[in-house]
Structures are given as C-alpha cells and as structure tokens.
C-alpha positions in Angstrom: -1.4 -19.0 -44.0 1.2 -16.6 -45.1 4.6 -18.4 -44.2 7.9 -17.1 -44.3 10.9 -19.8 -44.2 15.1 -19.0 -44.5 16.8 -21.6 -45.7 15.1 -23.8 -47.6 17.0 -25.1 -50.1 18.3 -28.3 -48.3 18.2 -30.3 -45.1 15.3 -29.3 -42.7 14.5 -26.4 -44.4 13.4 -28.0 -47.7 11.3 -30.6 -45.5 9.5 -28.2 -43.9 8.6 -26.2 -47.4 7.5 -29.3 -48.8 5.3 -30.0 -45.8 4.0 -26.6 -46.2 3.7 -26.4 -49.2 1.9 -29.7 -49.6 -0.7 -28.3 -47.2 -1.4 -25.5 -49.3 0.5 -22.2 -47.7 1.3 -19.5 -49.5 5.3 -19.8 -48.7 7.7 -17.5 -49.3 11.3 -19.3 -50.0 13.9 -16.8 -49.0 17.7 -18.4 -49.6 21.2 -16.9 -50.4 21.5 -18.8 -53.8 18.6 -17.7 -56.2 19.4 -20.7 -58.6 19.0 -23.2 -55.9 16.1 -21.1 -54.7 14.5 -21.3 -58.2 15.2 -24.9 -59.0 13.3 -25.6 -55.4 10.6 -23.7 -56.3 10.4 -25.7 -59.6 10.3 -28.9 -58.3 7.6 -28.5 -55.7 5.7 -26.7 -58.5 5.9 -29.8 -60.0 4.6 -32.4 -57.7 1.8 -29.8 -56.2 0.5 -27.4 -59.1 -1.5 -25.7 -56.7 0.9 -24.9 -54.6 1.4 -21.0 -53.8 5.0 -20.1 -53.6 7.4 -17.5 -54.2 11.1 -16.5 -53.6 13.2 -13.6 -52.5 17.3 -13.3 -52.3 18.5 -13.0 -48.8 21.9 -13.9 -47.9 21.8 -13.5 -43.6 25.9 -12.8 -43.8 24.7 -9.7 -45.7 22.5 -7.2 -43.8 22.0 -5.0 -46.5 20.6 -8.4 -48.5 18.5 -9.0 -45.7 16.9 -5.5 -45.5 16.6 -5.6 -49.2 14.5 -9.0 -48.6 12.4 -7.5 -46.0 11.8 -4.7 -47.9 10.7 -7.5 -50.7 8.3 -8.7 -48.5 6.9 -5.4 -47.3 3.8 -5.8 -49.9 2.3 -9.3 -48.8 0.7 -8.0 -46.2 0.4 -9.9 -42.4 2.8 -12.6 -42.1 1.1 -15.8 -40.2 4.4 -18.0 -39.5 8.1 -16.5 -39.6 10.5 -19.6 -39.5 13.8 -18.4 -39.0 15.3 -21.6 -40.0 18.8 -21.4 -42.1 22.1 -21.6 -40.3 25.4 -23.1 -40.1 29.1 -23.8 -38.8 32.4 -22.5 -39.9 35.7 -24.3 -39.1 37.7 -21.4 -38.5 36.8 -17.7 -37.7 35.7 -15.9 -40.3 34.2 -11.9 -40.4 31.4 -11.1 -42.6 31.1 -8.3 -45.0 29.1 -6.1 -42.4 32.4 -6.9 -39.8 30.6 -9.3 -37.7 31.8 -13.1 -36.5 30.2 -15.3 -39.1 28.3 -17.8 -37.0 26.7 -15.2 -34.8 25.8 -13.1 -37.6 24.3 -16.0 -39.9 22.3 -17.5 -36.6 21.5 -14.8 -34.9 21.8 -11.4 -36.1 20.2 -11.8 -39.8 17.4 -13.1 -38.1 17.0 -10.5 -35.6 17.2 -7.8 -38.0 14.9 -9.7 -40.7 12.5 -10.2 -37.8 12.0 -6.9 -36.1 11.6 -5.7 -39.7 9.1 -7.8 -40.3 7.3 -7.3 -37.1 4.8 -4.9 -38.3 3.5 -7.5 -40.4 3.7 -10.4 -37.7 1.8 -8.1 -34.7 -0.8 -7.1 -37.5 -1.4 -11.3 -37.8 -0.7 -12.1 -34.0 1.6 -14.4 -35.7 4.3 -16.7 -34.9 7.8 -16.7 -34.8 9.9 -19.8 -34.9 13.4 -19.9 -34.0 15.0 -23.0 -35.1 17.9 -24.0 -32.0 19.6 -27.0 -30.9 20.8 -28.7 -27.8 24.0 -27.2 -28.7 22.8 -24.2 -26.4 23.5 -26.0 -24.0 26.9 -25.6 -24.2 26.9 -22.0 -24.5 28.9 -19.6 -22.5 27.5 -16.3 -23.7 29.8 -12.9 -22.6 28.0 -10.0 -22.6 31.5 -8.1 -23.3 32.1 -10.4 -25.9 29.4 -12.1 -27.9 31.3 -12.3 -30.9 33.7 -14.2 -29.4 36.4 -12.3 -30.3 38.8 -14.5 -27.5 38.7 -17.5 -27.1 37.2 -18.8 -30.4 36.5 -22.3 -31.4 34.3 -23.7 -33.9 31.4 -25.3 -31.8 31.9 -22.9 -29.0 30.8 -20.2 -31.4 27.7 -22.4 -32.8 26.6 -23.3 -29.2 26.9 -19.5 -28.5 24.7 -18.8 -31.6 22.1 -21.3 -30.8 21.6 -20.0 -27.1 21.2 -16.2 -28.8 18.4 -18.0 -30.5 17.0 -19.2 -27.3 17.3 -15.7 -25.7 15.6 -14.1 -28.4 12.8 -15.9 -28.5 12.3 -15.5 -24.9 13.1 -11.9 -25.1 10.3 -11.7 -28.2 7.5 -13.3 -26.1 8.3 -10.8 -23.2 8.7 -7.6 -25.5 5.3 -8.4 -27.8 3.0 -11.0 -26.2 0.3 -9.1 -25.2 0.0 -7.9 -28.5 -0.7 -11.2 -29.7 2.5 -12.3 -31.3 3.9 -16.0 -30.5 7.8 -17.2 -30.6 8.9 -20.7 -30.2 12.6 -21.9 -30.1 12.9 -25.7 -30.9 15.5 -28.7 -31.3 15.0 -30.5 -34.5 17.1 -33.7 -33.6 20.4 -34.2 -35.0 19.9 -34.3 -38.6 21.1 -35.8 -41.3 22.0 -32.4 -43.7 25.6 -30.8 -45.0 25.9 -29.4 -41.5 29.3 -31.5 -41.0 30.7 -29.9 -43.9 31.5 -26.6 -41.7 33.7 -28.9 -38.8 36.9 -28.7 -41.1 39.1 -31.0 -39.5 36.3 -32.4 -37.0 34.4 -34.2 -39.8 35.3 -37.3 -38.7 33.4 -36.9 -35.8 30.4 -36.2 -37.9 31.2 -39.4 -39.9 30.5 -41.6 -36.8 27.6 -40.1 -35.5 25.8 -40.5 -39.7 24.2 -44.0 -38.5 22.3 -42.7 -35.8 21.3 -39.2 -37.4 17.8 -38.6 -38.1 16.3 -37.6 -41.4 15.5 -33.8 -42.3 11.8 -35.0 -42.4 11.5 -35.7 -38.9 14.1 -32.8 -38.0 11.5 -30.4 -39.4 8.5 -32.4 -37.1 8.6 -29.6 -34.3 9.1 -27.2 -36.9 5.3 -28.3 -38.4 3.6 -28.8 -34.9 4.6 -25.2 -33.7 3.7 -24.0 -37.3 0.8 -25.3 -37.8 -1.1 -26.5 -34.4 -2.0 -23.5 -31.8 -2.2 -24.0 -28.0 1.5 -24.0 -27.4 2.8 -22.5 -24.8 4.6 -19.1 -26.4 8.3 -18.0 -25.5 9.6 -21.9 -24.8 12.4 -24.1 -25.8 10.9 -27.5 -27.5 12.1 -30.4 -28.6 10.3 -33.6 -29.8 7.0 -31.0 -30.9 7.1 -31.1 -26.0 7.7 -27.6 -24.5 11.4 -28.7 -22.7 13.1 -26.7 -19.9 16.2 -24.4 -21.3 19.9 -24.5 -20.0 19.6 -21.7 -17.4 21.1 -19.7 -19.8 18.8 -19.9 -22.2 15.8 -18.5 -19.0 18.5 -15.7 -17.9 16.3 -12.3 -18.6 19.5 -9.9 -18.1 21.6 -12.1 -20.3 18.5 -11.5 -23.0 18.0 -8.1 -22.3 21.8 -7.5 -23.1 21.6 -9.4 -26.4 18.7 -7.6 -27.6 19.7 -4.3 -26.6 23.9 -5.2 -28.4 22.0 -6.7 -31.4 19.7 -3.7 -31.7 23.0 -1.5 -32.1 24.6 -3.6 -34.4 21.4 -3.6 -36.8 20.1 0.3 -36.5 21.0 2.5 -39.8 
C-alpha cells in the first residue's frame, strides 16, 4: 500500500513506520526536521533493505510547508492510508508563523489542510484516513466563537480542545466523503511513553509519576496498525484498544463539526 505517516521520527510515529515498513509499504516519512527524517529513513533502510520509503519536509506550524509537502506528494499517485499522526503540547500560548494558536494549528489545522489536499488522491484509492486522538477529548470544551482559545487558555485545555477537533473531523470526513469510498478513523493510542511531557513546562512532574505505568510507543501505535492495515471497521468512529469506543458527546455533535470544518476551511483557502 501507499502510506502516508506525519511524524515519525519518534514515539508512536516511528513504531508505526517500522511496523509498516517491516511489512513492506511503500511509506512516505513526512517530519519537520529533515536530518532526523533522513537518519530514520537510514536506519530502517538498514534493518529491511527492501523496504520502500521516502521522505518529504512538512513542518504542520507552517502552512505554506505543508502545501509545499502536498504538493511533493502530488506525483505518487492514489494514497491507500493517510495517518495523520504527529502532534504535541506547549506550556504556554504560543502563535504560529501563519497567526494561529499553536496546539490547534499543529493537531488540527495542518492536518486538515494536508488532508483535503490530498483528497484527490485518497477518493481515487477509497482510502483511509487515520486521525491519531486521545482521551484527552474528553475534556474538551470546544467554542465555536473561539476555537483558538484566545480566553481562557491553559495548556491541557488547549490539547484536549485539539484532540476533540480531531474527533470532529473524522466524523465530519466520513459524512462529507463516504459514499465515495473514503474511510476515517480517530483512535486513542494509550498513554505512551514519548517526549510528550516535555511540552507541560512546569507540569512535568506530573508526567514523572505517571512514567511507571506508561505504555510503550509499540503498543501505542497497535490501533494505529489494525485500522491501517485490517478492513471491516466501522468508518467515522472513535477507537481505542484496536474496539470502535463511544465519543464524549462532543466528539458525536454534527453542528459542532460542521462549524469546525466550515472555520478551518477559512483559515486554510488561498
């Protein structure tokens, strides 16, 4: 299969590429740091000669980096599997180059825009979109006059606000493109042991006593595989533990959706 992954350098990412790549894929590696990307690419070269991979530059706090990736991509023709996988967690509020809130932009915006560009090549595959989520969507309090959080800020407020867009989008995905064939899954990968602590600032001692019970990024990236790789899952769900799992309500609220696709399409045209 042709398989796009973000994020791959480290953590989940990088177990679910060596999965893949294992298995024989043709992968494309898309990450922010083209040294770290290249050095990846190296090393599984390494242990699987005949593995098929390449990688592209895309930085998702960068939308003109991302089109530029799409654009890279426009060549390889249908796209099987799109795992929108990279993210992350800032300790204080921070406004990216384009003038968006970094965690929602990083998340959930990059992805949108790489994935609508892409969706040409997805439809023409029926293929599948994963979103990778978390339980922290739970927490969530989406405001559709303020989805950047632009009051009321906190660190994991704005990370549980990005992993419910995730959710949304996926749902909104599998209502907007379905009957053409196209699939999108959101999942939970566990909580996983990965540099994801490093963004809680002066919460990192928090993440210090919950680092005996963390899982590794191998069986983080398990629901990752099975929705990758196995078909017969129900499209446009919420998973966790590789079992289609009921949402928050937020995550199953169709206006709430509608409104994120429709702001997220405004900030991505031009």
């Amino acid at each position: 299969m042709n398989i796009v992954i973000t994020g791959t350098t480290s953590g989940i990412g990088a177990a679910t590429a060596e999965h893949l790549a294992a298995a024989g894929h043709q992968l494309w590696l898309l990450n922010r740091n083209p040294q770290k990307s290249a050095a990846q690419k190296n090393e599984l070269l390494q242990k699987y000669p005949k593995a098929k991979i390449e990688t592209i530059t895309c930085d998702l706090a960068h939308l003109h980096s991302v089109r530029t990736a799409a654009a890279a991509l426009k060549g390889i023709g249908p796209i099987d599997v799109l795992i929108n996988n990279a993210g992350g967690l800032t300790s204080q509020r921070e406004v990216t180059v384009d003038g968006h809130e970094m965690q929602f932009q990083m998340n959930h915006l990059g992805h949108f825009l790489l994935t609508n560009t892409l969706l040409p090549q997805l439809l023409a595959a029926k293929g599948k979109i994963i979103n990778v989520s978390s339980e922290a969507h739970r927490a969530g309090r989406l405001n559709p006059t303020d989805f950047q959080l632009e009051k009321g800020w906190s660190a994991f407020g704005a990370y549980a606000n990005a992993k419910l867009c995730n959710v949304l989008f996926t749902a909104e995905l599998h209502k907007r493109y379905h009957a053409q064939g196209l699939q999108a899954f959101a999942l939970h990968p566990g909580v996983v042991n990965t540099g994801f602590g490093n963004g809680l600032g002066g919460m990192k001692w928090m993440w210090a006593l919950m680092r005996p019970f963390l899982i590794t990024p191998a069986k983080g990236a398990a629901t990752t595989l099975h929705l990758a790789t196995t078909n017969g899952n129900p499209s446009g769900g919420y998973y966790k533990n590789r079992k289609l799992n009921k949402a928050a309500p937020a995550g199953r609220d169709a206006g709430l959706a509608d409104a994120l696709w429709a702001y997220s399409e405004t900030l991505t045209k031009g």
